[in-house]
N, C-alpha and C positions, 0 to 999 in steps of 0.2 A: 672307828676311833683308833686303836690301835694301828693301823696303817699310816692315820695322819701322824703320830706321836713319834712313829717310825722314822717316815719325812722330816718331821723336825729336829728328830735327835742325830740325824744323817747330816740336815742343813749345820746344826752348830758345831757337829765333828770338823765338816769338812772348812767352815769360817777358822776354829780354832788351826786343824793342820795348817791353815795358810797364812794365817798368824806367824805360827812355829817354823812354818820355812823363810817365812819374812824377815822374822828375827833372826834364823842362822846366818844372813846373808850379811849382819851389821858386825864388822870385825873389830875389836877395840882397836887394832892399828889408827883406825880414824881416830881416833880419844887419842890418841896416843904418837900422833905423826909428830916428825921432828918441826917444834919451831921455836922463836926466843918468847922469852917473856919480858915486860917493857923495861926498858930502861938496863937491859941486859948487856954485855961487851960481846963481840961477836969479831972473830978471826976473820972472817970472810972479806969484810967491807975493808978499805983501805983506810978509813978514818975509825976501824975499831970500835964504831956504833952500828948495834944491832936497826935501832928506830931508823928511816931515813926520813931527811928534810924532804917537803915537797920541793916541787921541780919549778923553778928559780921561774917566776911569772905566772903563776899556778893561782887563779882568782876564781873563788868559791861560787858555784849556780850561782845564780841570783843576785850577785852583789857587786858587776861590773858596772859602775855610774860612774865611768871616767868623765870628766871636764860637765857634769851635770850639777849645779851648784848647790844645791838644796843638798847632796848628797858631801860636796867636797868645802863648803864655805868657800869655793872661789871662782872665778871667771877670768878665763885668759892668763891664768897664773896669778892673780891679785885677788888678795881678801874682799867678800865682795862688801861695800859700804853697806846694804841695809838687806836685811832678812830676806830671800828669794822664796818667801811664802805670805799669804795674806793675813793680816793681820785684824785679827778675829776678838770678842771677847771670851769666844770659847778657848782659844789658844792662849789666850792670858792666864785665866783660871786653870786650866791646865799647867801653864808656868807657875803661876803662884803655889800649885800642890807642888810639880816635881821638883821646884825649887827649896820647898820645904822639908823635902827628902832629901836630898843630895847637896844641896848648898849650904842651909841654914845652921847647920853645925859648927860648917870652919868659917863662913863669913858674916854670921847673922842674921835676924830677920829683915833687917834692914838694908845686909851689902854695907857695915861700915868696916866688916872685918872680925869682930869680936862674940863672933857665936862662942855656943858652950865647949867647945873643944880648944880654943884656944883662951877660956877664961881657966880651962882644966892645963896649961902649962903650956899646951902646945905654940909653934910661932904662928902670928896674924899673918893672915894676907893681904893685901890691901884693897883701900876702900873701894869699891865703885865709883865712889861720889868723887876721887880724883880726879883734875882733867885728862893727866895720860889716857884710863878707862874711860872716862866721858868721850871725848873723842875718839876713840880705838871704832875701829871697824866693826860692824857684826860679825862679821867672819873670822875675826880675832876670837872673839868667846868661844862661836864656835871651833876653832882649830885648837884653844885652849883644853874646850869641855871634851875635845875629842882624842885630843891627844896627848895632854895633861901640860905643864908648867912647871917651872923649879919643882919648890917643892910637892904642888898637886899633883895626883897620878891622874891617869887617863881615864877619862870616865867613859869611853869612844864601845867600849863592850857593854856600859852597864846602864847607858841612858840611848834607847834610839836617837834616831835622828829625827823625828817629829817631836819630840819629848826634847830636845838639844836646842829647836828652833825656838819652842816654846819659853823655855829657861831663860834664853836671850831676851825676849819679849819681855817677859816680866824684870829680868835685867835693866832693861829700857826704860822701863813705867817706876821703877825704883828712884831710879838716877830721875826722873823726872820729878818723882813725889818730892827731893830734898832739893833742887833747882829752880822749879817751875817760880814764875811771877806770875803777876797780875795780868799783866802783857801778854801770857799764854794764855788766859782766859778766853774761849768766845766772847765777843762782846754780848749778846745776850743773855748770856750767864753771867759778866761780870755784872749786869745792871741788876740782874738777882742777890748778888753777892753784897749790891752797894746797900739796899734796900733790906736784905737779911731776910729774902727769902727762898734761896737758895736750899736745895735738898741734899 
């Protein structure tokens, strides 16, 4: 017994020394090496900023979808006319929530302009239901939602781009909801509708 206790008191001597030379070996110079803190002024650089800009073309992993339209609202240089995604009733409903998070304040539930923030003072923007916007391109909202408008800022950081396409969609079905005729009806439905048994 004694022998084995021996062993053991020898094993956690010899773990601790090698701890203890472990740790001589960490010099605070590391903690302590020269460097700027952000947003510092620095003699070195010729423009007298410590931070430096990335390098002019510098496109983040992951997020090169040049001339890929789903990514950019455009094709060949031009806004593309309708949504480069399939248009789903899952993506609706999805438009109708992210819509209601990021639209519904400055433009309303409806897209006529007059959500709560601009009943609180602020200026309207205008309606959906215009023909300008009626007509505008999909890829107009999108380059809008992405990149902001007069007064709108860019929402291009704060709404993906699946969640951008979506918005649109429900944009669509909006302008449709305060437009539509009878004429747009399927026939089969309208013959529900004539009848009043429509759901």
């Amino acid at each position: 017994m004694p022998l084995r206790n021996a062993r053991r008191t020898r094993a956690v001597l010899a773990v601790f020394a090698l701890c203890a030379i472990m740790a001589s070996g960490c010099d605070k110079l590391m903690h302590d090496q020269p460097r700027y803190k952000p947003f510092r002024p620095s003699a070195f650089f010729a423009d007298g900023m410590s931070a430096r800009p990335a390098v002019a073309g510098t496109i983040a992993q992951g997020t090169l979808h040049d001339g890929d339209p789903v990514f950019t609202g455009e094709q060949d240089g031009q806004l593309v006319p309708v949504m480069p995604v399939p248009l789903t009733p899952e993506l609706l409903k999805r438009g109708q929530e992210r819509f209601n998070v990021y639209c519904a304040p400055c433009h309303g539930a409806t897209g006529e302009g007059n959500g709560m923030i601009v009943r609180r003072g602020f200026p309207a923007p205008p309606s959906y239901h215009i023909d300008r916007l009626r007509s505008a391109p999909d890829g107009h909202f999108f380059s809008v939602i992405t990149n902001g408008f007069g007064r709108m800022y860019e929402y291009g950081t704060r709404v993906p781009v699946a969640d951008r396409w979506a918005i649109i969609a429900y944009i669509r079905a909006l302008q449709v909801s305060q437009h539509a005729t009878l004429a747009d009806v399927p026939a089969d439905e309208q013959a529900k509708l004539n009848t009043g048994t429509a759901q």
